[in-house]
Steps between C-alpha positions, in 0.01 A plus 500: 500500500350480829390812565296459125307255614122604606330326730127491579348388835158315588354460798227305699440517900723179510748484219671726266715462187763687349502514095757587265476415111787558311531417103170328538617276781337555819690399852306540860569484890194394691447560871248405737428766801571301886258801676553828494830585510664223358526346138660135327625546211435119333634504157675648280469433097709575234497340148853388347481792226516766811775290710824705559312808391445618876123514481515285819665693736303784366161330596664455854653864526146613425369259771706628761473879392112413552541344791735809652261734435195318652698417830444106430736229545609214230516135552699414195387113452592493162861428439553737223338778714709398789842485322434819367451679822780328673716618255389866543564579870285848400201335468515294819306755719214352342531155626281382785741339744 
């Protein structure tokens, strides 16, 4: 299912949010950029008809990929986000330490 799941991105010079709608029900993760190299990822949203569904971890795996390929660092403040990459030691490069 994951790997169905399409996910959009928008972006401002201080925030950015990840968007993925699925059956008509839209989840996010929002971030806030900490200078230049550096993002927060602050929330993560998904409604009860999506839970269990993985559209979650997707919006994560997306965040990191993003993040990898920009050479910036994640502070994962929001607990989803932060369970998510703790429990995928491949995505911890990403991490600002």
């Amino acid at each position: 299912m994951e790997n169905d799941i399409e996910i959009t991105l928008e972006e401002t010079d201080a925030k950015g949010r990840y968007r993925a709608i699925v059956d008509g029900h839209e989840a996010e993760m929002t971030y806030s950029r900490a200078g230049a190299t550096t993002i927060i990822i602050d929330h993560t949203g998904v409604p009860n008809e999506l839970r269990g569904r993985g559209v979650g971890q997707a919006l994560v795996r997306r965040g990191v990929e993003d993040a990898r390929a920009k050479g910036l660092k994640i502070i994962p403040l929001c607990p989803f986000a932060k369970a998510q990459i703790e429990r995928h030691p491949e995505w911890q490069d990403v991490l600002k330490r």
